[in-house]
N, CA, C and O atoms as a GROMACS GRO file, in nm:
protein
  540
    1UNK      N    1   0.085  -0.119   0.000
    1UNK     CA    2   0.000   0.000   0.000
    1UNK      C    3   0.088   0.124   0.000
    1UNK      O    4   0.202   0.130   0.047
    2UNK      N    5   0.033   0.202  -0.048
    2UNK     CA    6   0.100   0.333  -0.098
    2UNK      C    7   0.022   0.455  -0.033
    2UNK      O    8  -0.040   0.536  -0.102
    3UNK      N    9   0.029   0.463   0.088
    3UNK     CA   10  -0.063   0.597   0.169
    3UNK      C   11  -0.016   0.699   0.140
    3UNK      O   12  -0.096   0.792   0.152
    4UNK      N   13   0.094   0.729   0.102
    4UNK     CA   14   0.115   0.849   0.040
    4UNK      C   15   0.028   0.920  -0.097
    4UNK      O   16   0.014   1.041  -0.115
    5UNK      N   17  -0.022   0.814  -0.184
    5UNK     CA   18  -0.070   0.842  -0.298
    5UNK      C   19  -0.263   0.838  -0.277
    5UNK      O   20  -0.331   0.853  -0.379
    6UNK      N   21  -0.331   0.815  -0.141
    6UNK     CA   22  -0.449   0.841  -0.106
    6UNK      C   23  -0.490   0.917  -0.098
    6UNK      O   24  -0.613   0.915  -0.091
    7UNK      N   25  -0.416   1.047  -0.092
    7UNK     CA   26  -0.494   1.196  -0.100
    7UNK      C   27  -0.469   1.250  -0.229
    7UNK      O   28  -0.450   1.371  -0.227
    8UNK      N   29  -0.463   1.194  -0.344
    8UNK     CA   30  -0.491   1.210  -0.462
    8UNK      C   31  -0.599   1.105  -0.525
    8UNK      O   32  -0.616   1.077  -0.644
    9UNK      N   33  -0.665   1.056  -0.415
    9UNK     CA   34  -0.766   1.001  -0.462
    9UNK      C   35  -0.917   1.047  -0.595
    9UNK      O   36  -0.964   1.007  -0.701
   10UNK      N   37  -0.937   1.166  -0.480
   10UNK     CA   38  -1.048   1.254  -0.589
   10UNK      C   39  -0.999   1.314  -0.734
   10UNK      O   40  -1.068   1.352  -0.828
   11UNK      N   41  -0.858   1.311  -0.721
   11UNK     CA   42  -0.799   1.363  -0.880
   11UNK      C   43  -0.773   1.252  -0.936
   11UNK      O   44  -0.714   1.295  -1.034
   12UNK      N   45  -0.772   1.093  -0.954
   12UNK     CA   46  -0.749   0.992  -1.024
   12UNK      C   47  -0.887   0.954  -1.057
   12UNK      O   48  -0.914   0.894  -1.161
   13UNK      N   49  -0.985   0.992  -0.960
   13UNK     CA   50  -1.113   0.943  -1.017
   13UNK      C   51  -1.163   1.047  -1.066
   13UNK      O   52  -1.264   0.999  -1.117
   14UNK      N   53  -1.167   1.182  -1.093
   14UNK     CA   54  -1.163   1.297  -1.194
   14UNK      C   55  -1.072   1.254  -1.320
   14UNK      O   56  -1.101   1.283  -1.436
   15UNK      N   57  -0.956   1.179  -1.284
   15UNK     CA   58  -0.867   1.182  -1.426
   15UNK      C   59  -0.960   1.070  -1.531
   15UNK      O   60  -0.984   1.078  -1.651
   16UNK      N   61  -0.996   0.974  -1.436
   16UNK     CA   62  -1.079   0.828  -1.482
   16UNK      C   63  -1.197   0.887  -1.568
   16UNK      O   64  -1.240   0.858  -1.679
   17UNK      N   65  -1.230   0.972  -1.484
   17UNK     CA   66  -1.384   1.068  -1.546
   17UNK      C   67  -1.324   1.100  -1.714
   17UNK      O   68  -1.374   1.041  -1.809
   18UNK      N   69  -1.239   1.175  -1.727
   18UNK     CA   70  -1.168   1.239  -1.820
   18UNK      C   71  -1.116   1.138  -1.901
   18UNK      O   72  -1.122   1.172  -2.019
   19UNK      N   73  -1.084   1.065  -1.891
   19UNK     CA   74  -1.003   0.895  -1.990
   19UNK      C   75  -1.127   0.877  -2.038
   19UNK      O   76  -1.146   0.909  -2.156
   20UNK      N   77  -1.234   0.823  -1.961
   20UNK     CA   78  -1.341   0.780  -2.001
   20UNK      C   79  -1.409   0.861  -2.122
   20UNK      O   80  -1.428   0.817  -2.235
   21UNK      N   81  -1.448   1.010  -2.067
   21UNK     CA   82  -1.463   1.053  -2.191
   21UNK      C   83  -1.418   1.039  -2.300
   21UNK      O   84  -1.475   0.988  -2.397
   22UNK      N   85  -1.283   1.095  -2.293
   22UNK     CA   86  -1.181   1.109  -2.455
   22UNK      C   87  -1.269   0.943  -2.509
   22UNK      O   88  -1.295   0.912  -2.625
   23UNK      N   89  -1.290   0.882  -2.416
   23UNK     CA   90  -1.284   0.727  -2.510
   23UNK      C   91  -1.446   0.758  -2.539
   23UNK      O   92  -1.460   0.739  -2.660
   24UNK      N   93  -1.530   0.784  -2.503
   24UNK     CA   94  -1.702   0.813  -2.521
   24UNK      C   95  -1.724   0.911  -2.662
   24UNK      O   96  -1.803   0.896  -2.756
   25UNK      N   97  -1.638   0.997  -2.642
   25UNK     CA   98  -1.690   1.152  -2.745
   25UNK      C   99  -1.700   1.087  -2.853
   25UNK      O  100  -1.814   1.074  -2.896
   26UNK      N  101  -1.568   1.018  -2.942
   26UNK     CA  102  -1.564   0.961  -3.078
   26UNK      C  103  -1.657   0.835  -3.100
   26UNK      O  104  -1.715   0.810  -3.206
   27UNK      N  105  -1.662   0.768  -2.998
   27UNK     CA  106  -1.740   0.672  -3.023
   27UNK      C  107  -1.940   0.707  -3.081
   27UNK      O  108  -2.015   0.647  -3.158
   28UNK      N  109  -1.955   0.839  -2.991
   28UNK     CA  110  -2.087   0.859  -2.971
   28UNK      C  111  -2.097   0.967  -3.107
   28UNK      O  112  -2.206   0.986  -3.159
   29UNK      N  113  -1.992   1.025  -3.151
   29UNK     CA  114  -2.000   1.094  -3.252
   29UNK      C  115  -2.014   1.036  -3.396
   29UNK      O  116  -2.095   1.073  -3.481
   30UNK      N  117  -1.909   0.927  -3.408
   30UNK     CA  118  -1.934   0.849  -3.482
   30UNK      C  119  -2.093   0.753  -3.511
   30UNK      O  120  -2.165   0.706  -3.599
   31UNK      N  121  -2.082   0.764  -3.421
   31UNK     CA  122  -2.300   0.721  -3.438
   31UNK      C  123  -2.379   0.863  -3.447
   31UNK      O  124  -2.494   0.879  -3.487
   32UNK      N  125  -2.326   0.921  -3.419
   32UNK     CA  126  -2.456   1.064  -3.478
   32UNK      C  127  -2.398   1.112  -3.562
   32UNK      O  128  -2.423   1.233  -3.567
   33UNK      N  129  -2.321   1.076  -3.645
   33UNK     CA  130  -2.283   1.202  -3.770
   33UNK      C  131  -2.348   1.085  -3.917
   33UNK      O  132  -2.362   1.133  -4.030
   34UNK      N  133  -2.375   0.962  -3.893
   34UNK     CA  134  -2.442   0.849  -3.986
   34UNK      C  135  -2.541   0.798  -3.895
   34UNK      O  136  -2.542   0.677  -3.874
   35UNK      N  137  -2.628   0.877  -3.835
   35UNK     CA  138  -2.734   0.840  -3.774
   35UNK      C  139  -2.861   0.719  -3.880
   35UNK      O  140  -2.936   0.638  -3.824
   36UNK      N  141  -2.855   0.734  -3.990
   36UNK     CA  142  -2.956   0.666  -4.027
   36UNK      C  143  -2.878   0.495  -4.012
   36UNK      O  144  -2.932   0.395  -3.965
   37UNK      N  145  -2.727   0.508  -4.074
   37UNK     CA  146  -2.642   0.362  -4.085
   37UNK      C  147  -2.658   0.346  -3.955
   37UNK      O  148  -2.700   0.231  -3.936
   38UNK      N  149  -2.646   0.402  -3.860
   38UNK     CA  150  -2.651   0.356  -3.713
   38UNK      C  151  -2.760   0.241  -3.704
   38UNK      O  152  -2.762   0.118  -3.692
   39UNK      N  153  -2.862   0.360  -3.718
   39UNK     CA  154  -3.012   0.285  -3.689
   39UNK      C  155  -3.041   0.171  -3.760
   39UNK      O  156  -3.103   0.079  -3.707
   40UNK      N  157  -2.987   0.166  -3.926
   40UNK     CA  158  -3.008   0.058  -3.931
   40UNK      C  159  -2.943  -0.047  -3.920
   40UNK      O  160  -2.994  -0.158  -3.939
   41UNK      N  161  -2.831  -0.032  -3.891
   41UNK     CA  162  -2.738  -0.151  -3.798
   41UNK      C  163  -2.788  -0.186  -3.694
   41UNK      O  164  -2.805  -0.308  -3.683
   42UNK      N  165  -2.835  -0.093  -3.572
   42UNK     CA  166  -2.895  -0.156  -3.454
   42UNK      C  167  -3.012  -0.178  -3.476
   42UNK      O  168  -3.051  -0.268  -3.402
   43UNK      N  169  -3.105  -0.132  -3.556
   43UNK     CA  170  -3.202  -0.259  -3.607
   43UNK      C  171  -3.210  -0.348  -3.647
   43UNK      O  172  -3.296  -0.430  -3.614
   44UNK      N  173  -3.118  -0.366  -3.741
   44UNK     CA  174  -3.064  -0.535  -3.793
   44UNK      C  175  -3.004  -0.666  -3.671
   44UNK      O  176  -3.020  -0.786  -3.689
   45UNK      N  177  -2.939  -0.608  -3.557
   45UNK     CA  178  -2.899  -0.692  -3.420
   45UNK      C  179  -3.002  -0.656  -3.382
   45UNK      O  180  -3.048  -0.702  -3.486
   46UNK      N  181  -3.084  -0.618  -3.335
   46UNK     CA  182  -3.205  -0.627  -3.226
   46UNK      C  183  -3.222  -0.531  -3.170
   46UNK      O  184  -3.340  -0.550  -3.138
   47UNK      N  185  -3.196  -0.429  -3.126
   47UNK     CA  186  -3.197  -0.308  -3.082
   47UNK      C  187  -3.301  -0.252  -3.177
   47UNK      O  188  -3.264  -0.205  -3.284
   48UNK      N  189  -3.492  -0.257  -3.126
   48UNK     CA  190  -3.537  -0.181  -3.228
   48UNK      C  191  -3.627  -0.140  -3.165
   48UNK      O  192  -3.672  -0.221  -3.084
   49UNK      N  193  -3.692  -0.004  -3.171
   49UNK     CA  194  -3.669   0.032  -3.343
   49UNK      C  195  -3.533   0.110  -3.328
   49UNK      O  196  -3.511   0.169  -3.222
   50UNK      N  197  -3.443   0.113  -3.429
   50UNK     CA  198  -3.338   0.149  -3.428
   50UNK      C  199  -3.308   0.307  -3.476
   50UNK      O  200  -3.199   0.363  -3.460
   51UNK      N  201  -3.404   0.358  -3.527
   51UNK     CA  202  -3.473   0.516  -3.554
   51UNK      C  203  -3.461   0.574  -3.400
   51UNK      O  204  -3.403   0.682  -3.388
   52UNK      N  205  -3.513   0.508  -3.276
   52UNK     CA  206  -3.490   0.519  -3.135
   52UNK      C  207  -3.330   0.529  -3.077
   52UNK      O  208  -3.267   0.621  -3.025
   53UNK      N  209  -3.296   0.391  -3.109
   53UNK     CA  210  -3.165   0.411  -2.991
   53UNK      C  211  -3.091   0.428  -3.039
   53UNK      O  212  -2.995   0.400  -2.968
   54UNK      N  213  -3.038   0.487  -3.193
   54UNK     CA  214  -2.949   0.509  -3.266
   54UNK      C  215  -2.901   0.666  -3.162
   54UNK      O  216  -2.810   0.675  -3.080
   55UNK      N  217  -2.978   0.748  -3.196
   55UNK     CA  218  -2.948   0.911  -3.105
   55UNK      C  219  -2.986   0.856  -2.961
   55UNK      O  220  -2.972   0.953  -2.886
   56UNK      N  221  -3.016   0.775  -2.905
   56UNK     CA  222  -3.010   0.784  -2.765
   56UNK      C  223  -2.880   0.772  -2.734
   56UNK      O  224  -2.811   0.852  -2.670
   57UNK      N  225  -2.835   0.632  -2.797
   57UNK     CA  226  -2.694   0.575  -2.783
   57UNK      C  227  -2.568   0.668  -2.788
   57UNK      O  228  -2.477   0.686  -2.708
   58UNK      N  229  -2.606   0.740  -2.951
   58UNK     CA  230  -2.518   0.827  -2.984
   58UNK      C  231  -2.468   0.961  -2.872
   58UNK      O  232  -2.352   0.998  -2.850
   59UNK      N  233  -2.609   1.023  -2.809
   59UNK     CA  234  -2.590   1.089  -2.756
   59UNK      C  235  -2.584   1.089  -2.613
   59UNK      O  236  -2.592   1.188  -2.541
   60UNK      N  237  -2.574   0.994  -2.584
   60UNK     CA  238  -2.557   0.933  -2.421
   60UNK      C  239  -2.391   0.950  -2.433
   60UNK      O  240  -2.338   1.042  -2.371
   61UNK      N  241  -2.317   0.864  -2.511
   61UNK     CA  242  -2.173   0.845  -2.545
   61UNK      C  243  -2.159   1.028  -2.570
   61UNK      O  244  -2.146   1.096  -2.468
   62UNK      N  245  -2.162   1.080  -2.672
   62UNK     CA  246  -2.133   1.233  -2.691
   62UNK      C  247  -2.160   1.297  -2.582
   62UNK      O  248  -2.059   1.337  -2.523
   63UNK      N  249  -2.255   1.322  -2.534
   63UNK     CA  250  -2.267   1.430  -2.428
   63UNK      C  251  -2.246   1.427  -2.313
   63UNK      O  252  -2.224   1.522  -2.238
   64UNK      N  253  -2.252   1.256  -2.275
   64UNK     CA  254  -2.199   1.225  -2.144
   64UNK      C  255  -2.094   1.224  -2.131
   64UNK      O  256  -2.051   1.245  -2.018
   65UNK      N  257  -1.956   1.189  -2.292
   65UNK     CA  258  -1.864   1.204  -2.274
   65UNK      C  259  -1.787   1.340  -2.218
   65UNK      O  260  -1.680   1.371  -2.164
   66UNK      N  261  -1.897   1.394  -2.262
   66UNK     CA  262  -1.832   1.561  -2.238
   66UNK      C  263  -1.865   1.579  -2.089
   66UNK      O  264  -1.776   1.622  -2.015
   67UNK      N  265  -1.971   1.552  -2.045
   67UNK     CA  266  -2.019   1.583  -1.929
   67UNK      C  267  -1.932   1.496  -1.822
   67UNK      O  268  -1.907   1.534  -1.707
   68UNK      N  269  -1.898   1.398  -1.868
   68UNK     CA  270  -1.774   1.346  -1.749
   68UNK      C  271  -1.655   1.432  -1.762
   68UNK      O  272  -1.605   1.491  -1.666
   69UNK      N  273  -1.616   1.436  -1.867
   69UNK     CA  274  -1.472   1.553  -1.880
   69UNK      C  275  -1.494   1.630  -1.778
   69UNK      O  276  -1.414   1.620  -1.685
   70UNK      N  277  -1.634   1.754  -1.766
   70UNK     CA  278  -1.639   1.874  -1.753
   70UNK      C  279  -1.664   1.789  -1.572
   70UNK      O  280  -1.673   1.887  -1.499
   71UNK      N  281  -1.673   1.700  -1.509
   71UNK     CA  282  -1.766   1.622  -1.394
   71UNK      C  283  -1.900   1.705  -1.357
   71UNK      O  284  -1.922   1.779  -1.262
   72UNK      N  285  -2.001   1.659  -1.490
   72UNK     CA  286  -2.136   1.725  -1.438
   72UNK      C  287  -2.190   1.612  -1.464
   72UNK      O  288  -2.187   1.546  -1.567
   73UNK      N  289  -2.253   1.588  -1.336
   73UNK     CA  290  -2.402   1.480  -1.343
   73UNK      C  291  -2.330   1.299  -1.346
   73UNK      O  292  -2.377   1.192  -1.384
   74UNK      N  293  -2.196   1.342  -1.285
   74UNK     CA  294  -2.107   1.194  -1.334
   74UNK      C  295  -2.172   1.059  -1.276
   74UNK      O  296  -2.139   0.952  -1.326
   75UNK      N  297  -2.272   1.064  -1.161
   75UNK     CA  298  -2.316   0.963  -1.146
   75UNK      C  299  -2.430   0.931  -1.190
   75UNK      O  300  -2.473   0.815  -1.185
   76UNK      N  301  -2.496   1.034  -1.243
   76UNK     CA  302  -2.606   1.028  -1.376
   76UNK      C  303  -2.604   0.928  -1.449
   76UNK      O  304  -2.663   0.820  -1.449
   77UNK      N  305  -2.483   1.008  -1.547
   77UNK     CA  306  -2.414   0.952  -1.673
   77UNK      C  307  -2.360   0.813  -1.637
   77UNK      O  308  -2.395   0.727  -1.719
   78UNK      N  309  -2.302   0.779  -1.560
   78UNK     CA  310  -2.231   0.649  -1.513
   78UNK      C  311  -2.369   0.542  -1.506
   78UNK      O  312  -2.382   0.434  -1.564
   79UNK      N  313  -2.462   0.610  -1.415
   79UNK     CA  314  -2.533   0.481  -1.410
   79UNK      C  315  -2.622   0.447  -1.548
   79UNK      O  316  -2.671   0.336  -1.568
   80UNK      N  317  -2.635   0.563  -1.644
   80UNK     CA  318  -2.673   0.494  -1.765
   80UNK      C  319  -2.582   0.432  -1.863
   80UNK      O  320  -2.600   0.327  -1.925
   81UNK      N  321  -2.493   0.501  -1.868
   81UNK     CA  322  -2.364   0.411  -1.939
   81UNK      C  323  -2.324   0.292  -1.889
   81UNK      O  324  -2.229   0.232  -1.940
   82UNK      N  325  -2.396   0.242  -1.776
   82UNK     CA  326  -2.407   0.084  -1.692
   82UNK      C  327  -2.489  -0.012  -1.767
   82UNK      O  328  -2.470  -0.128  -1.804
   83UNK      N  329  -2.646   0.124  -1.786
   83UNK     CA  330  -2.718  -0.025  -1.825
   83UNK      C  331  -2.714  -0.015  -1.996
   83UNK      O  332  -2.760  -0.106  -2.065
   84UNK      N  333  -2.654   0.103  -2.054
   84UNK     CA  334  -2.627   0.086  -2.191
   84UNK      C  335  -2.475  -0.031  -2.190
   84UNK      O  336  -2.442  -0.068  -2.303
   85UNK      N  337  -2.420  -0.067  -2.113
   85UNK     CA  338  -2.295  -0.143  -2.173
   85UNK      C  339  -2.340  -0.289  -2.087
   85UNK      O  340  -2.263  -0.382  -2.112
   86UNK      N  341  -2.435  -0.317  -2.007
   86UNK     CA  342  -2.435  -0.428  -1.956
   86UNK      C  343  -2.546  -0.482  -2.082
   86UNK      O  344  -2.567  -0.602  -2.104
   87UNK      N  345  -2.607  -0.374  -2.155
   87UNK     CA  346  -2.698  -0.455  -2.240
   87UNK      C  347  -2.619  -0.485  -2.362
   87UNK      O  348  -2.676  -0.559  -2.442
   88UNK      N  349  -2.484  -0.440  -2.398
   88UNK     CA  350  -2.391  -0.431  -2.492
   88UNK      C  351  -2.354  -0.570  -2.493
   88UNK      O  352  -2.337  -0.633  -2.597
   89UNK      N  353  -2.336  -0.634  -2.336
   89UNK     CA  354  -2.193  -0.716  -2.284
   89UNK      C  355  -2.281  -0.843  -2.290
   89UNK      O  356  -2.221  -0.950  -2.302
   90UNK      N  357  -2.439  -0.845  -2.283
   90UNK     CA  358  -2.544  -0.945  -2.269
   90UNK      C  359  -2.560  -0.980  -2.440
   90UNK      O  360  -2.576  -1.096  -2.477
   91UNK      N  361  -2.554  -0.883  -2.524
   91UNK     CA  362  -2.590  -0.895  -2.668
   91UNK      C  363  -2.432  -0.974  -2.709
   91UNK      O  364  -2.430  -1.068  -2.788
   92UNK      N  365  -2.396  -0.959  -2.691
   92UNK     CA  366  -2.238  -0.995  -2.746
   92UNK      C  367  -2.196  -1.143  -2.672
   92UNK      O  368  -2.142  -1.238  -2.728
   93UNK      N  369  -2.235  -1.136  -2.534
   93UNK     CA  370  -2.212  -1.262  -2.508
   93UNK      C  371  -2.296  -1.373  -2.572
   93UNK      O  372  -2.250  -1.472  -2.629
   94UNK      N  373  -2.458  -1.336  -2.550
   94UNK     CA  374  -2.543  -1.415  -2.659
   94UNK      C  375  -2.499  -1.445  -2.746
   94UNK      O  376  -2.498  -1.567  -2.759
   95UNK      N  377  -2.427  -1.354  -2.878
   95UNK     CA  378  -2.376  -1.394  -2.959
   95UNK      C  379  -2.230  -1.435  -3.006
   95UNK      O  380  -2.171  -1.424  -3.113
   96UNK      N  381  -2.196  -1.485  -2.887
   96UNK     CA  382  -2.093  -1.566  -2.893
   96UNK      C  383  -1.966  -1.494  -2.937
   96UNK      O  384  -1.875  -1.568  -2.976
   97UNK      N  385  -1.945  -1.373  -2.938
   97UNK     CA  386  -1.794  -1.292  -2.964
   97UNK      C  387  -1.746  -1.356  -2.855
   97UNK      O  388  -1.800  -1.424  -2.767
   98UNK      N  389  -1.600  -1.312  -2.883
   98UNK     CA  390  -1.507  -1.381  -2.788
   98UNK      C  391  -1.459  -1.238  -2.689
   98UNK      O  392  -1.496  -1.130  -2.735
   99UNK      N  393  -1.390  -1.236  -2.574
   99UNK     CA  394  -1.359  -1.150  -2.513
   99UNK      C  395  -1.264  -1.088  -2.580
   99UNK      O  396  -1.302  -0.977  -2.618
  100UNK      N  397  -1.156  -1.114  -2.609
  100UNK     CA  398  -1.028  -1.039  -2.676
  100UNK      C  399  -1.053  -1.010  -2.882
  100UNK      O  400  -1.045  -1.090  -2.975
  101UNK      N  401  -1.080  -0.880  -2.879
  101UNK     CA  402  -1.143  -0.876  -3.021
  101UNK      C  403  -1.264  -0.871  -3.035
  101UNK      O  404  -1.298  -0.862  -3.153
  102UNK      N  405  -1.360  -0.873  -2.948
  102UNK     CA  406  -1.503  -0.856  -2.904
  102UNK      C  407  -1.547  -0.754  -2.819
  102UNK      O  408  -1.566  -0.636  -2.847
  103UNK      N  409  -1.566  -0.836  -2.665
  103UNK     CA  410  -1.614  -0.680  -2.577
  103UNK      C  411  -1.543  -0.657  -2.509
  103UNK      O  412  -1.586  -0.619  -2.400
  104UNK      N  413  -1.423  -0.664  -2.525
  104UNK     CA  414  -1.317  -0.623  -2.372
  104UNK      C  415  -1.298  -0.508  -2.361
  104UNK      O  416  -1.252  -0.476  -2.252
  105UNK      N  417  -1.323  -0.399  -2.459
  105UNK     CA  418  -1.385  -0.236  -2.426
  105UNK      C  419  -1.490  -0.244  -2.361
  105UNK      O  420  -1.456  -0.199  -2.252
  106UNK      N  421  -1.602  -0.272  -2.353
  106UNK     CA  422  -1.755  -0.274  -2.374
  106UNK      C  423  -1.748  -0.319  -2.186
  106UNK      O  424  -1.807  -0.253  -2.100
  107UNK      N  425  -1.671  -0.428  -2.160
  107UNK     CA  426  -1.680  -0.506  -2.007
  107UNK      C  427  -1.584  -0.367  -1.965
  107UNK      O  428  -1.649  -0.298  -1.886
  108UNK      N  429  -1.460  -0.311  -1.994
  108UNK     CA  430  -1.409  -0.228  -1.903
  108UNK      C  431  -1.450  -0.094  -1.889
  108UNK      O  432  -1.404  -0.022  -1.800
  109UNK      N  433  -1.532  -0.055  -1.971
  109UNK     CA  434  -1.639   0.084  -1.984
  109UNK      C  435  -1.730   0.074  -1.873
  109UNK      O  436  -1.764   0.165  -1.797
  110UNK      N  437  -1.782  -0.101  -1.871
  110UNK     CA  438  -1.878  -0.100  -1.772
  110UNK      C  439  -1.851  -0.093  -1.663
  110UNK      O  440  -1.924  -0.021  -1.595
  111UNK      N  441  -1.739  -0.162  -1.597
  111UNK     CA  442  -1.670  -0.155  -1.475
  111UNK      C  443  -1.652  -0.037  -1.482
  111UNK      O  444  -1.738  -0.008  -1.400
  112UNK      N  445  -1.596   0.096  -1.524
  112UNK     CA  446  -1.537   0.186  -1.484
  112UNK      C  447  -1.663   0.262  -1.468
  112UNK      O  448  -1.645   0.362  -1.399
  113UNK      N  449  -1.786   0.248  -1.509
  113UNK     CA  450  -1.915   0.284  -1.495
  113UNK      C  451  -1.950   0.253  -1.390
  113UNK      O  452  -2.008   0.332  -1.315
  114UNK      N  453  -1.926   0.144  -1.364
  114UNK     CA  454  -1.980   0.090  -1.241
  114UNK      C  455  -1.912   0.186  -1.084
  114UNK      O  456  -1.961   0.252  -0.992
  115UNK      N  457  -1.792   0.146  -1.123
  115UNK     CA  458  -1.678   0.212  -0.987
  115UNK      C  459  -1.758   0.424  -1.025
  115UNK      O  460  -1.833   0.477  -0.944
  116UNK      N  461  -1.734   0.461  -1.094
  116UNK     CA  462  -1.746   0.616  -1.096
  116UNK      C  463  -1.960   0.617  -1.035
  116UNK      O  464  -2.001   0.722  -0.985
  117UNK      N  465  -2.032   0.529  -1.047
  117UNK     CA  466  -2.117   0.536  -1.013
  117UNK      C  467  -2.141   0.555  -0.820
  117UNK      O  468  -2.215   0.615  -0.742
  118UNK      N  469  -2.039   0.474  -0.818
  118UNK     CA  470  -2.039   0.446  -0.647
  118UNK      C  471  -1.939   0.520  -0.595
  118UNK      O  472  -1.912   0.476  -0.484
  119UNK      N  473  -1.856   0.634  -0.631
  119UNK     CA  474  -1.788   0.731  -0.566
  119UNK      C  475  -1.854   0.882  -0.577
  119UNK      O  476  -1.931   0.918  -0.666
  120UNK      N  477  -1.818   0.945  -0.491
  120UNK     CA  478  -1.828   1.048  -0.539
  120UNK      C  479  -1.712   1.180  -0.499
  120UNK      O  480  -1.689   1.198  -0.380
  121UNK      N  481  -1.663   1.242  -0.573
  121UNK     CA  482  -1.525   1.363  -0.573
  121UNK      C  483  -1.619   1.476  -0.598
  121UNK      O  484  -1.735   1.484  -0.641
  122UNK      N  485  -1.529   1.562  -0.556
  122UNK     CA  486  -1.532   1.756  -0.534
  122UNK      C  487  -1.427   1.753  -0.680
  122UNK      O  488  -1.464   1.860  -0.727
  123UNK      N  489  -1.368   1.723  -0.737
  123UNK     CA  490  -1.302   1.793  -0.786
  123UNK      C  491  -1.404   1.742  -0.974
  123UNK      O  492  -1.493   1.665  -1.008
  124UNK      N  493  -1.331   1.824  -1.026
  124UNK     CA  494  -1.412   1.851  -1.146
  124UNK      C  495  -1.350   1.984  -1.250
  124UNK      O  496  -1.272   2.064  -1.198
  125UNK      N  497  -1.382   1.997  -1.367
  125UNK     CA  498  -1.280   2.067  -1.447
  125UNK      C  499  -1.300   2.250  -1.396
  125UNK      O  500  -1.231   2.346  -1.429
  126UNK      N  501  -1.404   2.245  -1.320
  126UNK     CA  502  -1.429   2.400  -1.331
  126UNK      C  503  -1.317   2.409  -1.192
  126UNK      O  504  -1.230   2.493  -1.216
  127UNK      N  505  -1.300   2.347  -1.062
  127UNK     CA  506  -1.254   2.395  -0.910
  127UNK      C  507  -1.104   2.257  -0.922
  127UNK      O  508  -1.065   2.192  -0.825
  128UNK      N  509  -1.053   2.246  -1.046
  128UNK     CA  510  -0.924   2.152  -1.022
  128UNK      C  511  -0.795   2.267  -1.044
  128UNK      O  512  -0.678   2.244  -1.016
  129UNK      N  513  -0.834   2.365  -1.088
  129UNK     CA  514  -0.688   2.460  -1.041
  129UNK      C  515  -0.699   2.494  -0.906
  129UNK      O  516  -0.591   2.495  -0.847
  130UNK      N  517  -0.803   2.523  -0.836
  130UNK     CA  518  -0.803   2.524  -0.706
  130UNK      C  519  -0.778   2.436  -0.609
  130UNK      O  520  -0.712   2.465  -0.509
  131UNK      N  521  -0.833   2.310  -0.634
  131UNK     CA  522  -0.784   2.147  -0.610
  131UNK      C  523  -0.654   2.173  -0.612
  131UNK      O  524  -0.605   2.183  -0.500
  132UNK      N  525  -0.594   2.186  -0.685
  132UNK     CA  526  -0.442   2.172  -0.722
  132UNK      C  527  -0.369   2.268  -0.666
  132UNK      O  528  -0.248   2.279  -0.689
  133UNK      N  529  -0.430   2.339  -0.594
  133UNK     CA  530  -0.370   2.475  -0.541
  133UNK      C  531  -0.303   2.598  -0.636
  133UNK      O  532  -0.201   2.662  -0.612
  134UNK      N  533  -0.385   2.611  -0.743
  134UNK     CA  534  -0.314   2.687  -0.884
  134UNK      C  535  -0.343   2.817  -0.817
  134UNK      O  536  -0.252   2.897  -0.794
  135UNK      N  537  -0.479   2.842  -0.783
  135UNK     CA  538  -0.535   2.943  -0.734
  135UNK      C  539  -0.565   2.970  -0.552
  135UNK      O  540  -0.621   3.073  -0.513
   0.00000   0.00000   0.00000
């Protein structure tokens, strides 16, 4: 154990917030900028009607990505990005992908969904120069 590195707790799970995003924005953008191919891809797997969760999806990933960056609403966003990736990790296992080359994004999105759901930090992009003692 490393007690020295425990009072940087709330800034690793702010940084986690922030990883997470960068990895959410492109993903969720990439489904809303071909919103119709979206939809009808996730209508073709089961996700339907796919006119529906094409922009839900898209914009859960986009805006939540941002909204974890910025830490607004992070346990919001976390707990839906739970049951959007546990329904990801249930569709994929059904269909038999394998873990490596399949969902091993999809399972560690969810865990990290999971963990940012059940903490909660002060720090956040607007009060982390102050956190940090900048100011």
């Amino acid at each position: 154990m490393f007690p020295l590195l425990l009072i940087y707790g709330n800034f690793f799970i702010f940084l986690l917030c922030v990883i997470l995003g960068i990895v959410l924005i492109p993903h969720g953008w990439q489904k809303l900028k071909d919103l119709p191919g979206t939809a009808s891809w996730m209508g073709s797997v089961g996700f339907k009607p796919g006119r529906l969760w094409a922009p839900v999806v898209g914009l859960l990933e986009f805006i939540g990505g941002l909204f974890l960056i910025l830490g607004f609403f992070v346990q919001i966003i976390s707990a839906l990005l739970a049951i959007q990736f546990i329904s990801i990790l249930i569709w994929k296992i059904k269909s038999k992908q394998k873990l490596v080359g399949g969902y091993e994004l999809d399972l560690i999105i969810f865990g990290v969904s999971l963990l940012l759901l059940t903490v909660d930090t002060d720090v956040n992009l607007i009060n982390l120069p102050i956190w940090l003692g900048i100011f």
